[in-house]
C-alpha positions as CSV (number, residue, x, y, z in Angstrom):
1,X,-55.2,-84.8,-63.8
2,X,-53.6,-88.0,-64.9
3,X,-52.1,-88.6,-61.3
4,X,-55.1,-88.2,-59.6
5,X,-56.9,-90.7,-62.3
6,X,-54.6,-93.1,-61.2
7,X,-54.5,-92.8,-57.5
8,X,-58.2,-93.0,-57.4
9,X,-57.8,-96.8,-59.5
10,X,-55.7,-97.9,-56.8
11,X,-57.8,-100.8,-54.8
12,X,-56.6,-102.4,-51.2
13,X,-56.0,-106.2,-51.6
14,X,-56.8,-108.7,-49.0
15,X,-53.6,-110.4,-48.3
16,X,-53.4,-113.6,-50.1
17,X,-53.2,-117.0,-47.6
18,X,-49.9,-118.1,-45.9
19,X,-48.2,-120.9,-47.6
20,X,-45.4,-122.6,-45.7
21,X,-43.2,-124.5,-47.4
22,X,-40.4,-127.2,-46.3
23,X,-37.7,-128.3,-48.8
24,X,-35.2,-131.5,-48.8
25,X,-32.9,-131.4,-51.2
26,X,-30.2,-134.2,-53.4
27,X,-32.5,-137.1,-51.8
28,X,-31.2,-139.9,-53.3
29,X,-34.2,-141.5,-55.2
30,X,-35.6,-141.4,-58.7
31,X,-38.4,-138.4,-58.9
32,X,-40.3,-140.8,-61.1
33,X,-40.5,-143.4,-57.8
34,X,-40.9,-140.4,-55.7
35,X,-44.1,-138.8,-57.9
36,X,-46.2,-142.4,-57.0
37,X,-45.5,-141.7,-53.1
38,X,-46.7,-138.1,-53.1
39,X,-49.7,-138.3,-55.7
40,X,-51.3,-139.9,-52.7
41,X,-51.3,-136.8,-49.9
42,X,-51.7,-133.9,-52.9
43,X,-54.5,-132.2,-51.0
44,X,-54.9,-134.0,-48.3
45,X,-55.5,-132.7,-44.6
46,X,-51.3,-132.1,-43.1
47,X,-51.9,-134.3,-40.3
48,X,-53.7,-136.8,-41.7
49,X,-51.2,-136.8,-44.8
50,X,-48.6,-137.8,-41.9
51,X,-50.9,-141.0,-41.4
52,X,-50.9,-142.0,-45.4
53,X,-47.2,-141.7,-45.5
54,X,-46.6,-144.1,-42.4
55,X,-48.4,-146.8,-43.5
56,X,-47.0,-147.0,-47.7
57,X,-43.9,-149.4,-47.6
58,X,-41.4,-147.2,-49.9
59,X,-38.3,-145.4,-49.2
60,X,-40.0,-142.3,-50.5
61,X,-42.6,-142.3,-48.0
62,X,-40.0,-142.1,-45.3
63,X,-38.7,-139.2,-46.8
64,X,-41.3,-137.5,-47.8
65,X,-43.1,-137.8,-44.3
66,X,-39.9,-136.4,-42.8
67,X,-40.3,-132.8,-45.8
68,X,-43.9,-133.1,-44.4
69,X,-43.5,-133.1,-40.9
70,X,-41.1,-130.0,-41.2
71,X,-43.4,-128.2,-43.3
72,X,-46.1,-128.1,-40.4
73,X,-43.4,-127.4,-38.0
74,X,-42.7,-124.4,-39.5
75,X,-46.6,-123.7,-40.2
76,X,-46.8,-124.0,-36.0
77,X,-43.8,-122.1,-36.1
78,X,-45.6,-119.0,-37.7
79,X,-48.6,-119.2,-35.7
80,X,-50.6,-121.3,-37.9
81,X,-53.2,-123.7,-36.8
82,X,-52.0,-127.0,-37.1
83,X,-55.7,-128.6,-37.8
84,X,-56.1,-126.3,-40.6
85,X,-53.6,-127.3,-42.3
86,X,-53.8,-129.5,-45.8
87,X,-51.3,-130.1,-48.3
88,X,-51.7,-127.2,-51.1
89,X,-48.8,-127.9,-53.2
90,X,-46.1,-131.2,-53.5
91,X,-43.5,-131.3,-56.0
92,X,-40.6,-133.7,-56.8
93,X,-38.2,-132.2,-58.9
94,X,-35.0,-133.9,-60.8
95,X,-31.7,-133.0,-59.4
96,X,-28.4,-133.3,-60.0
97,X,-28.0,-136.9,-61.5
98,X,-24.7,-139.2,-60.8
99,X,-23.4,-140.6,-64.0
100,X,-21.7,-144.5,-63.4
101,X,-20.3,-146.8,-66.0
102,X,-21.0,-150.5,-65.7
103,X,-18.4,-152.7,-68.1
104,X,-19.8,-154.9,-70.3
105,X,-18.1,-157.7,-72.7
106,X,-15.8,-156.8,-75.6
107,X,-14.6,-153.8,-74.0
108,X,-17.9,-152.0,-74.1
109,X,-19.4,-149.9,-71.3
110,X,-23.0,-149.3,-69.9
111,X,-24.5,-146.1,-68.8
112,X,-26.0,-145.9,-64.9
113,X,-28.0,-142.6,-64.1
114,X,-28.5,-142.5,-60.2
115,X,-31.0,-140.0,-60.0
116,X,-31.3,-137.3,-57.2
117,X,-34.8,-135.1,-56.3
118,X,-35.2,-132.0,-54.7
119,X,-38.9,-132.4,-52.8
120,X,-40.8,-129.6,-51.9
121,X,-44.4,-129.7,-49.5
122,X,-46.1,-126.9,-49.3
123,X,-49.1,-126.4,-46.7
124,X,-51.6,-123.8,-46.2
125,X,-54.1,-122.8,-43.6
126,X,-57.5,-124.2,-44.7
127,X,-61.1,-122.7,-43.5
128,X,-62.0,-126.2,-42.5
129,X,-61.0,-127.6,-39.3
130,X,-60.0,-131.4,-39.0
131,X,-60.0,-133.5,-35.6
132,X,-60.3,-131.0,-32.2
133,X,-62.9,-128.8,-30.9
134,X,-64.4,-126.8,-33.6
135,X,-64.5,-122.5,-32.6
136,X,-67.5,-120.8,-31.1
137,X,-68.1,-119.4,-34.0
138,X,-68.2,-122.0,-36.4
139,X,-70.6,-124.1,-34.1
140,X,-73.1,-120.4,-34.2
141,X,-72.8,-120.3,-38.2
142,X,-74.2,-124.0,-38.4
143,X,-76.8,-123.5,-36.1
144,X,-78.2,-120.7,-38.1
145,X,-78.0,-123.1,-41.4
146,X,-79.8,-125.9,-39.7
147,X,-82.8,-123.5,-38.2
148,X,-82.9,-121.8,-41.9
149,X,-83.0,-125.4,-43.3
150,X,-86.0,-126.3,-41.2
């Protein structure tokens, strides 16, 4: 009886939503200077994430744009659509860090850390579509809210 209690428990779950991911890692800047770039796409549409990126004037917007871009080419890859895409996930996290000594008067010695970051974009396919022809059925759902709402 206790097998059959448990069988009948078992649900069916809708498979969860398809996150692609794109991954650089050793990049040779500072995760601290890399976390001010890509607070400024977190959940921002992919493509128009690209735009942001372009215009900041920072070595790790040119990297990070690069993670990006190869994120939703891999997104496209998988049959995604590319307008649907927004930034779900963007991490920078610390990697392997160089040590260096600087010499100093009286024999003494400074520490240099030349930080590293691993940065990882994730993207996922959105219910919104951004830019392009919205689908047939979209456009039927709104006219049914606007003739409701009037």
């Amino acid at each position: 009886m206790a097998k059959e209690e448990k069988k009948a428990k078992v649900e069916t779950v809708a498979p969860s939503p398809r996150i692609v991911r794109a991954v650089t890692k050793h990049i040779r800047i500072a995760p601290r200077k890399m976390r001010l770039v890509i607070d400024t796409i977190r959940r921002q549409q992919a493509v128009e994430a690209v735009g942001i990126l372009m215009l900041l004037k920072k070595k790790g917007a040119k990297l990070a744009v690069k993670t990006l871009k190869s994120a939703i080419a891999n997104a496209k890859n998988l049959g995604l659509n590319e307008n649907r895409l927004y930034v779900s996930n963007v991490r920078a996290d610390g990697g392997p860090v160089f040590k260096r000594f600087l010499t100093r008067s009286m024999g003494r010695a400074d520490k240099i850390l030349k930080r590293t970051t691993h940065l990882t974009v994730e993207v996922r396919e959105g219910f919104k579509i951004w830019g392009g022809r919205a689908p047939e059925d979209a456009k039927a759902k709104n006219k049914k809210k606007t003739a409701a709402a009037a």
